[in-house]
C-alpha positions as CSV (number, residue, x, y, z in Angstrom):
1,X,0.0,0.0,0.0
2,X,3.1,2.0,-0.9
3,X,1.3,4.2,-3.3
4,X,-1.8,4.9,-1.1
5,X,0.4,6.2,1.8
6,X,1.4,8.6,-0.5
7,X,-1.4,9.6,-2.2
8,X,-2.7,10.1,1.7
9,X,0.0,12.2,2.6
10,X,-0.2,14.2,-0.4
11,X,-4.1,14.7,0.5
12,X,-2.8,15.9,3.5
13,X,-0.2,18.5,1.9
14,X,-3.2,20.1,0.2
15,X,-5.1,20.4,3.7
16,X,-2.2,21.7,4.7
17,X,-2.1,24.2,1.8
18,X,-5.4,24.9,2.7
19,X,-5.0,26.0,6.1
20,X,-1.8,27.9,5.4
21,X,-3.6,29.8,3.2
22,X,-6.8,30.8,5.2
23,X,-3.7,31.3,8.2
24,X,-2.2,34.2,5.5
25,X,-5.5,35.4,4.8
26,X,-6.4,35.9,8.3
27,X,-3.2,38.2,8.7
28,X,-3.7,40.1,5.6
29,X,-7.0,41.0,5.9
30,X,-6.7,41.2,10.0
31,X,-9.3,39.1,11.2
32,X,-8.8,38.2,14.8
33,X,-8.8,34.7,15.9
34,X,-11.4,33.3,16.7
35,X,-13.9,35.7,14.4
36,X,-15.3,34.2,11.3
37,X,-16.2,37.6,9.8
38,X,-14.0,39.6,7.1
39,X,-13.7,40.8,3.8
40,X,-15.5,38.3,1.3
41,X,-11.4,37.1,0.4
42,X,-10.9,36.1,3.8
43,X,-14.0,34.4,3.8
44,X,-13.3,32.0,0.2
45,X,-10.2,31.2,1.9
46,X,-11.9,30.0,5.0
47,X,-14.1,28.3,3.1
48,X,-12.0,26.4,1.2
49,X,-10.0,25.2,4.5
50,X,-13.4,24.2,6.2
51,X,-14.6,22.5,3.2
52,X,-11.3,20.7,2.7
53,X,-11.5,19.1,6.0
54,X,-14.9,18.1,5.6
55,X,-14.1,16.3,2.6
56,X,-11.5,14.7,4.5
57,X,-13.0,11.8,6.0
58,X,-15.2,10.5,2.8
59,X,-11.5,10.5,0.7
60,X,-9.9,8.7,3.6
61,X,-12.0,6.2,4.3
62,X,-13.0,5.1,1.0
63,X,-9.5,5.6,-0.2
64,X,-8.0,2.9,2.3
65,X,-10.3,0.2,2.0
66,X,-10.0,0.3,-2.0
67,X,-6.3,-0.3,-1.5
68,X,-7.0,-3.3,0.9
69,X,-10.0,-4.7,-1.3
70,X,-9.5,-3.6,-4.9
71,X,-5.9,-2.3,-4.9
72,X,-3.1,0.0,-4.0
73,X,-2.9,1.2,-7.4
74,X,-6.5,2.4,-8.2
75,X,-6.4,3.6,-4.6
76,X,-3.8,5.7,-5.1
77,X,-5.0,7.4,-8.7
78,X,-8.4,8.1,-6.6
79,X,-6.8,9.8,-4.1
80,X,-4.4,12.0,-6.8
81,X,-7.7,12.5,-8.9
82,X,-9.4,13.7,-5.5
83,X,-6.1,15.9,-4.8
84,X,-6.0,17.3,-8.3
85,X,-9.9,18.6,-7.7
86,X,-9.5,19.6,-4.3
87,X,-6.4,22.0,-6.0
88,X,-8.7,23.0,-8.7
89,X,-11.8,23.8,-6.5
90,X,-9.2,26.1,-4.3
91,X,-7.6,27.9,-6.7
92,X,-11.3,28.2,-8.6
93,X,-13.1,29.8,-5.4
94,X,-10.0,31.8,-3.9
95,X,-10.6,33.6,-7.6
96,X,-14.6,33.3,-8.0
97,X,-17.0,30.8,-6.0
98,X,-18.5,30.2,-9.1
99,X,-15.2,28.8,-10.6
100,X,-15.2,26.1,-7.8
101,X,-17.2,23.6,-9.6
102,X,-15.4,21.6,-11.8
103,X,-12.3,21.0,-9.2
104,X,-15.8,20.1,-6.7
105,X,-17.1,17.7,-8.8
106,X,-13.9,16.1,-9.5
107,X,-13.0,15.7,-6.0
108,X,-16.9,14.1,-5.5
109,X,-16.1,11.8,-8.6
110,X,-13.0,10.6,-6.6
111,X,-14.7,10.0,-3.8
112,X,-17.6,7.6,-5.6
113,X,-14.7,5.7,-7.4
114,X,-13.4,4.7,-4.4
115,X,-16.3,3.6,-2.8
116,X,-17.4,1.9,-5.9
117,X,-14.0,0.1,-6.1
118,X,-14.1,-0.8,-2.7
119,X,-17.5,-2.6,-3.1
120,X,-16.4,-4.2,-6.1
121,X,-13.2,-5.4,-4.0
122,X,-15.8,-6.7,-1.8
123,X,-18.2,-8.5,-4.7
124,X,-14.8,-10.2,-6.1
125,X,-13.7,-11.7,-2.6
């Protein structure tokens, strides 16, 4: 499972991203910890982080038990696809929420693959 560990840390890295950036955000536009409330770019970034981490547990479940039923291989490229979106869907709202789409639904596509390859993992055991 050589390739999902690093598929999962590279997940990780663009949490990571993710939080940095809403962190630099925060500075820039001075918004006090804890407050939620800023300028409308302090508030995409934000966004972005929390929605990041939300998505966090329906890649990392799915992701793992593909590799152990189906594969470490197709686990992996779901987890870069789901990566690639996640990146996509940032850079998209950070510029326009309405450019978030595409990198959305490609991180939600990710997500079903895995969960589709793990139940077929499952049918073929």
């Amino acid at each position: 499972m050589f390739f999902t560990a690093w598929a999962t840390l590279a997940a990780l890295g663009v949490y990571f991203w993710t939080g940095v950036n809403a962190g630099r955000a925060r500075i820039r536009y001075q918004v006090p910890a804890p407050s939620m409330e800023g300028p409308e770019a302090f508030l995409r970034c934000q966004r972005v982080q929390a929605n990041t981490l939300e998505q966090l547990p329906l890649l990392l479940v799915p992701l793992w038990l593909c590799a152990f039923y189906l594969g470490d291989a197709w686990a992996a490229a779901g987890g870069l696809l789901w990566c690639a979106g996640r990146i996509a869907y940032a850079l998209g709202y950070y510029r326009d929420p309405a450019r978030r789409e595409l990198g959305f639904i490609t991180g939600m596509v990710a997500c079903a693959l895995l969960i589709c390859g793990t139940a077929w993992g499952l049918l073929l055991r």
